[in-house]
VEXLOSE-88514 format. One record per atom (N, C-alpha, C, CB): x negated, z negated, y; atom name. Coordinates in steps of 0.001 Angstrom, whole numbers, plus 500000, padded with zeros to 6 digits. Glycine has a CB too. Example, Ala and Ser with C-alpha at 12.3 -4.5 7.8 and 13.67 -1.06 7.14 Angstrom:
2
X:486810 | Z:492200 | Y:494310 | fiti:N
X:487700 | Z:492200 | Y:495500 | fiti:CA
X:486800 | Z:492200 | Y:496700 | fiti:C
X:488692 | Z:490954 | Y:495527 | fiti:CB
X:487150 | Z:492920 | Y:497750 | fiti:N
X:486330 | Z:492860 | Y:498940 | fiti:CA
X:487100 | Z:492130 | Y:500030 | fiti:C
X:485916 | Z:494275 | Y:499402 | fiti:CB
END
This chain:
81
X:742394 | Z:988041 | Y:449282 | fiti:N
X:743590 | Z:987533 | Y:449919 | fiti:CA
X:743183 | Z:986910 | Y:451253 | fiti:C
X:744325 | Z:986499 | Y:449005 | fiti:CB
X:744282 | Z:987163 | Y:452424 | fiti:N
X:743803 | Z:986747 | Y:453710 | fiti:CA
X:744246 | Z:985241 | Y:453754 | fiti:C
X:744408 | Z:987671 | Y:454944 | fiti:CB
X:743502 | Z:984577 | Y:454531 | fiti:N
X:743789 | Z:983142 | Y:454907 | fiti:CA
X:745304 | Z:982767 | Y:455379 | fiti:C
X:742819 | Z:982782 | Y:456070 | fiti:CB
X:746131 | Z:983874 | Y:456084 | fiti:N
X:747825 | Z:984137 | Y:456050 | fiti:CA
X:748404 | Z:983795 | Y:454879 | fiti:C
X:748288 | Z:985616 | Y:456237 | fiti:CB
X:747688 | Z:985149 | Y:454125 | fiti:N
X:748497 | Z:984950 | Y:452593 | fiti:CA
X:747800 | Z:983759 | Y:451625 | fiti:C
X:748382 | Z:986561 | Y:451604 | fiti:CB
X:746756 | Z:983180 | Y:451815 | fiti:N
X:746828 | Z:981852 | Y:450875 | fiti:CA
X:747729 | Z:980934 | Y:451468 | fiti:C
X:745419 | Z:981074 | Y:450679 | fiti:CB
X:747611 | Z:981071 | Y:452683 | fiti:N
X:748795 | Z:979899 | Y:453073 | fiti:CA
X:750031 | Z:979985 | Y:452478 | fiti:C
X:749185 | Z:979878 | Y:454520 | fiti:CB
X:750252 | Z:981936 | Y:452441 | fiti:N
X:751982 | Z:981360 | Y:452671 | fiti:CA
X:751995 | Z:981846 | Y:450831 | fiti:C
X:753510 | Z:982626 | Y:454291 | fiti:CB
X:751173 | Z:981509 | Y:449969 | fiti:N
X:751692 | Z:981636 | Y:448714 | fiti:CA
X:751410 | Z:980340 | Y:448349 | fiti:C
X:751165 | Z:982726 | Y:447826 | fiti:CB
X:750538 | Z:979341 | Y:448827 | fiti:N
X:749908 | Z:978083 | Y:448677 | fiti:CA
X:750653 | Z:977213 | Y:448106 | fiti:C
X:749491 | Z:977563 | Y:449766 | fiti:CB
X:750101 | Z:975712 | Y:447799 | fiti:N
X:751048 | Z:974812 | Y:447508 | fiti:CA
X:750756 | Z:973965 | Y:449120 | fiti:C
X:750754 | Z:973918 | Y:445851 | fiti:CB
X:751342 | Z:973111 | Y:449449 | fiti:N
X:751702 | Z:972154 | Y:450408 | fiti:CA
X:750521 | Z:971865 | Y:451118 | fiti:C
X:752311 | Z:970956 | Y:449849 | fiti:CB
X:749873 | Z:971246 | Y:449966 | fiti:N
X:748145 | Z:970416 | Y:449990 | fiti:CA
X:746879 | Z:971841 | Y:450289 | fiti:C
X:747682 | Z:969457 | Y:447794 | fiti:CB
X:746930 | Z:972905 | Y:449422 | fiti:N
X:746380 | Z:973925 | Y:449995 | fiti:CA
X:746386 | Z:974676 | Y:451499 | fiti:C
X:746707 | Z:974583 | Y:449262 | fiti:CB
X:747508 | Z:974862 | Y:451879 | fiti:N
X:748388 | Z:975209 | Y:452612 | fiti:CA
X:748108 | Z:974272 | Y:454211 | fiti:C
X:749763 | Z:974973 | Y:451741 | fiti:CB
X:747491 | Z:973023 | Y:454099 | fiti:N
X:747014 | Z:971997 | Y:455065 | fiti:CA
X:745652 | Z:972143 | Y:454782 | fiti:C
X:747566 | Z:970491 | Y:454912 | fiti:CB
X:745082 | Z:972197 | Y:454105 | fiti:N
X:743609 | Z:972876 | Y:453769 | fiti:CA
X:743060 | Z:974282 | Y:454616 | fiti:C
X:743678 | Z:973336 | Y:452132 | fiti:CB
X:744459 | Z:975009 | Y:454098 | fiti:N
X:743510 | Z:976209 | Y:454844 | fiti:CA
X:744028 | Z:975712 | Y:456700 | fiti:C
X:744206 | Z:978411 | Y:454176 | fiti:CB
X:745167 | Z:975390 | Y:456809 | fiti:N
X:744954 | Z:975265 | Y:458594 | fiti:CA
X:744159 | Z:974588 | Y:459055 | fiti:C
X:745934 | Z:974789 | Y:459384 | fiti:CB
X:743243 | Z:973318 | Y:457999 | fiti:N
X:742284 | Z:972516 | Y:459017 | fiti:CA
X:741052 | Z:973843 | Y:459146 | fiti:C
X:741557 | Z:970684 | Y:458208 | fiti:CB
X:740901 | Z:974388 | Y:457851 | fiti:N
X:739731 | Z:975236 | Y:458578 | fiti:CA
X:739582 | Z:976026 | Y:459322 | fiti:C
X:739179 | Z:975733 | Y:458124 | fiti:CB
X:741100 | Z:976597 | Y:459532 | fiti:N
X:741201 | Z:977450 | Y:461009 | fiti:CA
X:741135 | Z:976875 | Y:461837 | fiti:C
X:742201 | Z:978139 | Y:461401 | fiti:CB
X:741311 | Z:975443 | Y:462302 | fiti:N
X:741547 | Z:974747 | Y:463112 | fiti:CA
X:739988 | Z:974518 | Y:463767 | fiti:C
X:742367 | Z:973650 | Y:462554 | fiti:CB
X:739434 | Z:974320 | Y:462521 | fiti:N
X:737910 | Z:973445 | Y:463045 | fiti:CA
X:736634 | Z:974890 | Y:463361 | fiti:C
X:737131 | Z:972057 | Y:461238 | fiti:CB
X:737417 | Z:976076 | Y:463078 | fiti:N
X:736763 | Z:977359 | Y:463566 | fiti:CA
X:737031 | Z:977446 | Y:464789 | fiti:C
X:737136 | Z:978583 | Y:462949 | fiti:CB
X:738284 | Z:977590 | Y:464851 | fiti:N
X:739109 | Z:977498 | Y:466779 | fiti:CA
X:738501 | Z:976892 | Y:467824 | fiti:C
X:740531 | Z:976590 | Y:466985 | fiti:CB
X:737858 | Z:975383 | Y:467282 | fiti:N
X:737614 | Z:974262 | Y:467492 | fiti:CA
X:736012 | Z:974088 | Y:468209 | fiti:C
X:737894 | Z:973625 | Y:466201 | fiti:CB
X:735404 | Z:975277 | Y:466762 | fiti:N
X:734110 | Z:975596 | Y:467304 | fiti:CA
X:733771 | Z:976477 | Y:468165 | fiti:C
X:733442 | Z:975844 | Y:466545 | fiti:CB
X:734359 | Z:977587 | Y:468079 | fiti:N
X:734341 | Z:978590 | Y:468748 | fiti:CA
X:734347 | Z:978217 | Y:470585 | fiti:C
X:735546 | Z:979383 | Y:468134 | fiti:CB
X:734695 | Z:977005 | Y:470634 | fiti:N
X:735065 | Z:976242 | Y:472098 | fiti:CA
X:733613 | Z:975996 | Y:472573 | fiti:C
X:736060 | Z:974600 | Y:471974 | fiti:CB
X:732897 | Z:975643 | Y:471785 | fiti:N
X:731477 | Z:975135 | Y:471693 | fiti:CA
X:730295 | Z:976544 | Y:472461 | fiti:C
X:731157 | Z:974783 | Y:469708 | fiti:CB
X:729666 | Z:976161 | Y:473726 | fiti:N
X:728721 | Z:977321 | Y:474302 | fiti:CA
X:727951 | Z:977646 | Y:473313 | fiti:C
X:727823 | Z:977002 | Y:475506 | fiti:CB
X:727656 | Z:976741 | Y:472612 | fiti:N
X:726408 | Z:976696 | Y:471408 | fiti:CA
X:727256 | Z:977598 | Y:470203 | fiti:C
X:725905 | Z:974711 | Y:470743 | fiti:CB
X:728058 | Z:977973 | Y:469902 | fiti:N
X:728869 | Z:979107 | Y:469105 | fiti:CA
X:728782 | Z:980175 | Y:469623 | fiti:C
X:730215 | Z:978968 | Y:468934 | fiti:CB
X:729054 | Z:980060 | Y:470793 | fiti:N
X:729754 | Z:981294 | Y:471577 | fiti:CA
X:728563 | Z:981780 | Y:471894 | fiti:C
X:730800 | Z:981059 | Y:472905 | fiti:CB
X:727022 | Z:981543 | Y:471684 | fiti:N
X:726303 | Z:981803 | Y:471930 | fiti:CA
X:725448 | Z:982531 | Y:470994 | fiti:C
X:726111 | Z:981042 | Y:472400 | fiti:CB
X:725540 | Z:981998 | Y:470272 | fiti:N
X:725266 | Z:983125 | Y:468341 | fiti:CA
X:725913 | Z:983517 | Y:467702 | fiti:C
X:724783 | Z:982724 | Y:467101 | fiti:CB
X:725318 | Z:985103 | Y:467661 | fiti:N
X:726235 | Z:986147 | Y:467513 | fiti:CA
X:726475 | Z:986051 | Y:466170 | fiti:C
X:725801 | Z:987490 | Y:467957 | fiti:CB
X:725259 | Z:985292 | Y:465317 | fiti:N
X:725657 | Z:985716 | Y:463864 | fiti:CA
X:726782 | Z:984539 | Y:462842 | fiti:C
X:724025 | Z:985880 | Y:463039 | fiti:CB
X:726870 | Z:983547 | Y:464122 | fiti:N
X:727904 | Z:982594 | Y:463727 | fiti:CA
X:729227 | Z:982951 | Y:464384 | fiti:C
X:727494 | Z:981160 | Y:464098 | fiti:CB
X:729378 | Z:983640 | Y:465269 | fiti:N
X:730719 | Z:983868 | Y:465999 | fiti:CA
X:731240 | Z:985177 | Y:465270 | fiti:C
X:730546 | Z:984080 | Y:467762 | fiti:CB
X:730132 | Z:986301 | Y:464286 | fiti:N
X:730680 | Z:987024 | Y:463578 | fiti:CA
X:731038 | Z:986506 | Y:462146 | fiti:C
X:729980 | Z:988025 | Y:463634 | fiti:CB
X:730488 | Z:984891 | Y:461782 | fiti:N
X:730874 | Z:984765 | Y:460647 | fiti:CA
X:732185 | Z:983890 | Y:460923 | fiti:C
X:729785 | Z:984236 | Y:459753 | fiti:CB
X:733019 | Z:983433 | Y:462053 | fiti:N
X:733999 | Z:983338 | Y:462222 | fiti:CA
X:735173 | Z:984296 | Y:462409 | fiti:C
X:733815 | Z:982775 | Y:462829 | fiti:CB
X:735224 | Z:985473 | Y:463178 | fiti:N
X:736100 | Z:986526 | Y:463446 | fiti:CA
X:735816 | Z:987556 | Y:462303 | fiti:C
X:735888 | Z:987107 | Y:464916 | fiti:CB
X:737122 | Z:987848 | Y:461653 | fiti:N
X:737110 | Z:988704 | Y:460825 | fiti:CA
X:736584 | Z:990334 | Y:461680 | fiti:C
X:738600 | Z:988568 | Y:460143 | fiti:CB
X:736160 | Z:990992 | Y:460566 | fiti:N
X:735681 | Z:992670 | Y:461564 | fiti:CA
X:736913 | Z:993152 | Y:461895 | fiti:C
X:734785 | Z:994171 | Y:460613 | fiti:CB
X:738139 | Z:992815 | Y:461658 | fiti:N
X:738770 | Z:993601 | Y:461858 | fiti:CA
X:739693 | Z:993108 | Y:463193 | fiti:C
X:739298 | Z:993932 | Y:460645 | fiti:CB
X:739163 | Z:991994 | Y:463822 | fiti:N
X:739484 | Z:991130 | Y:464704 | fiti:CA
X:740058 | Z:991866 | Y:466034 | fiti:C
X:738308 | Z:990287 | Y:464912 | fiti:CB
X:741249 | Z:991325 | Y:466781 | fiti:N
X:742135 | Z:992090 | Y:467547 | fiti:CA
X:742182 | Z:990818 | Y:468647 | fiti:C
X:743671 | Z:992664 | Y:466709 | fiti:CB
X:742533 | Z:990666 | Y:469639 | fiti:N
X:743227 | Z:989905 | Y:470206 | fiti:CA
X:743561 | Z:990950 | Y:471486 | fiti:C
X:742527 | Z:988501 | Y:470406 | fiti:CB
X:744799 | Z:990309 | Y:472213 | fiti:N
X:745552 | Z:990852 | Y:473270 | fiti:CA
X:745352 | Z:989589 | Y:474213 | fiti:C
X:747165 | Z:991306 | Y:472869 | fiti:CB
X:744509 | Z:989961 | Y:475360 | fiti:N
X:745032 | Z:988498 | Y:476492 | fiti:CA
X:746059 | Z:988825 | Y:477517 | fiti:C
X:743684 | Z:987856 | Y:477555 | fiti:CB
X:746245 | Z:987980 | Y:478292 | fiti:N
X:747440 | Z:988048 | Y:479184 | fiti:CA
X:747810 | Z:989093 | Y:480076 | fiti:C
X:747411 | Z:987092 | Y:479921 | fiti:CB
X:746028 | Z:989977 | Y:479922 | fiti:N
X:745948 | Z:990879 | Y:481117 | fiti:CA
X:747358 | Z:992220 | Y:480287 | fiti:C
X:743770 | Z:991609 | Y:481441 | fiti:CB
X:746976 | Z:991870 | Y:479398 | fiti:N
X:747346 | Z:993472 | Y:478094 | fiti:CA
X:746336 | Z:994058 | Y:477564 | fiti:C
X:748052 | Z:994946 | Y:478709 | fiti:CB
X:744980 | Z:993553 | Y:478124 | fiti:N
X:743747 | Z:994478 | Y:477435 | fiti:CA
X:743929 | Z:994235 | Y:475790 | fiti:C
X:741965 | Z:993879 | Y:478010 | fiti:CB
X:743170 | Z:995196 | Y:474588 | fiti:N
X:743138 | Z:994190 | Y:473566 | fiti:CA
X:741164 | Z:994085 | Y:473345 | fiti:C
X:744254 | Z:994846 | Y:471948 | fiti:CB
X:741032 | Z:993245 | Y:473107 | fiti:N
X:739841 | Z:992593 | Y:472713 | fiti:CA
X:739189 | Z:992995 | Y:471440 | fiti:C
X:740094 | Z:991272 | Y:472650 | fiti:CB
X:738426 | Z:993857 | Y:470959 | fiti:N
X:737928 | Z:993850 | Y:469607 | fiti:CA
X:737270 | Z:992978 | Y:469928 | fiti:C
X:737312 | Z:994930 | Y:468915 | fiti:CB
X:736358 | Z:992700 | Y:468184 | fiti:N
X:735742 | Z:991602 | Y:467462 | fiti:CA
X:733877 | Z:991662 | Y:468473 | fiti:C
X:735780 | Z:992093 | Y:465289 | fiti:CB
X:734055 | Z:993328 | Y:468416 | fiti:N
X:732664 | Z:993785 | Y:469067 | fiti:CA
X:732525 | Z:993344 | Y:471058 | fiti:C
X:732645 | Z:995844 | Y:468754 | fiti:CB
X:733716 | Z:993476 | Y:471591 | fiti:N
X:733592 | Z:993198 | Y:472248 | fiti:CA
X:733899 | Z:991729 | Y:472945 | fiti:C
X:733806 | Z:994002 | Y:472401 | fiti:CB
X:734309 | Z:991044 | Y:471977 | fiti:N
X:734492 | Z:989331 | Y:471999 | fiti:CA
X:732991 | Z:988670 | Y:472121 | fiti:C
X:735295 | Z:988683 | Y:470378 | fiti:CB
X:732164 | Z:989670 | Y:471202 | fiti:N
X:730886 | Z:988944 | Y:470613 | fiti:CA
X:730166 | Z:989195 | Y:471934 | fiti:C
X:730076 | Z:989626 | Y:469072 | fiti:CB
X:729961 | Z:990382 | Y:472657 | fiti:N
X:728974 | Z:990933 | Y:473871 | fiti:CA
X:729798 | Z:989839 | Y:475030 | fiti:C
X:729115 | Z:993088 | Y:474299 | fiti:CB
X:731185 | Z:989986 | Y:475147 | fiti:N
X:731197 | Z:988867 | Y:476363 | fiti:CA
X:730688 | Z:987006 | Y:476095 | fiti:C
X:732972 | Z:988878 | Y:476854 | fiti:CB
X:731028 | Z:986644 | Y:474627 | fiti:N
X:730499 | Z:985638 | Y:474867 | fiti:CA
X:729103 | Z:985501 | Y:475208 | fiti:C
X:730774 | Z:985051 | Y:474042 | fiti:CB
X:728008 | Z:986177 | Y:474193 | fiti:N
X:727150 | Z:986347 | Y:474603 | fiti:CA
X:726141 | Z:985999 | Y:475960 | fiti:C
X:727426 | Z:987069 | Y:474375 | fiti:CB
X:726791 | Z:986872 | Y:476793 | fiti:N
X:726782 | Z:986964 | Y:478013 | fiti:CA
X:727263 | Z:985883 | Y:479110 | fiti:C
X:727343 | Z:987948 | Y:478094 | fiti:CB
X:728148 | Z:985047 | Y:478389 | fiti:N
X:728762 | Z:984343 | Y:479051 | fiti:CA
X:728045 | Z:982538 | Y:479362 | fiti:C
X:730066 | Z:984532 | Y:478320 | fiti:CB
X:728254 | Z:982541 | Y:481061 | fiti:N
X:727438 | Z:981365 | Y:481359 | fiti:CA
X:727543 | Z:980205 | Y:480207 | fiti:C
X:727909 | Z:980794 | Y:482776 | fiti:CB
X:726637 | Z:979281 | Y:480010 | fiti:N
X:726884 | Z:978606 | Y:479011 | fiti:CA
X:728105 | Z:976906 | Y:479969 | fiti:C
X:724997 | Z:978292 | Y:478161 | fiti:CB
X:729144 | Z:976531 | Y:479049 | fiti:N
X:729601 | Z:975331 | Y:479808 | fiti:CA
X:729957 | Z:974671 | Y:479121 | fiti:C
X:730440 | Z:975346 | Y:480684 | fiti:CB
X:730616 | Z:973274 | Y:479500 | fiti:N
X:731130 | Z:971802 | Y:478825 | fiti:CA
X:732133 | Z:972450 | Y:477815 | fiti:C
X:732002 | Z:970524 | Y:480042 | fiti:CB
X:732434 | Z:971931 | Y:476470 | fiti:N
X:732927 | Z:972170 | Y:475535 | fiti:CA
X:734348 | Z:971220 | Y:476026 | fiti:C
X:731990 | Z:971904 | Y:474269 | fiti:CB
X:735750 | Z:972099 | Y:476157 | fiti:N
X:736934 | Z:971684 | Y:476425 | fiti:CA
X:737350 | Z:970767 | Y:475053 | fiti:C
X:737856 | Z:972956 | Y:476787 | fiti:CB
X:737498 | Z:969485 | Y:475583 | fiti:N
X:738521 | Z:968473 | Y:474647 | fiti:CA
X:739497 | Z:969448 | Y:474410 | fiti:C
X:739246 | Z:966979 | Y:475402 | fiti:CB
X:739908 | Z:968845 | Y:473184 | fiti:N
X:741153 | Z:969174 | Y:472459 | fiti:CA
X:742061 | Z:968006 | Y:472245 | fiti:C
X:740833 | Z:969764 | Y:471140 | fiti:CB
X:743630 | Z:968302 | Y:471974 | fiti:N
X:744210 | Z:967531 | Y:471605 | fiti:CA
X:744723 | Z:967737 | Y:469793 | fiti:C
X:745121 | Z:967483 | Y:472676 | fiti:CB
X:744828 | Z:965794 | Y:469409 | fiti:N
X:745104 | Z:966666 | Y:467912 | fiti:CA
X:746484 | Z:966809 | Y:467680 | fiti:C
X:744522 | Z:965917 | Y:466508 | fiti:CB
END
């Protein structure tokens, strides 16, 4: 079962459980030091991982992992809670 569907069959208390851990993945993923190992940034993104950015490109999981990679290392952006 996907982390979607535990939520949305969940009870209340589960259901706030699973969003903190998406949250504190999101959270890490912000971190150069994540974005920098590949074998932790694949144990965050599912394989079957999609994203669309603003351009319209879509992003696989494979190619999320080679740009961070690659990517200069910088200050980890505050969040708000």
């Amino acid at each position: 079962m996907s982390i979607a569907e535990t939520a949305t069959v969940a009870t209340p208390a589960v259901a706030q459980d699973v969003i903190a851990v998406v949250r504190a993945a999101e959270i890490d993923l912000l971190s150069s030091d994540t974005r920098h190992d590949a074998r932790r940034v694949r144990s965050l993104l599912h394989p079957d991982f999609r994203e669309i950015g603003r351009s319209g490109r879509m992003w696989t999981r494979s190619d999320v992992l080679i740009e961070l990679l690659e990517e200069p290392a910088r200050r980890t952006p505050e969040t708000d809670d």
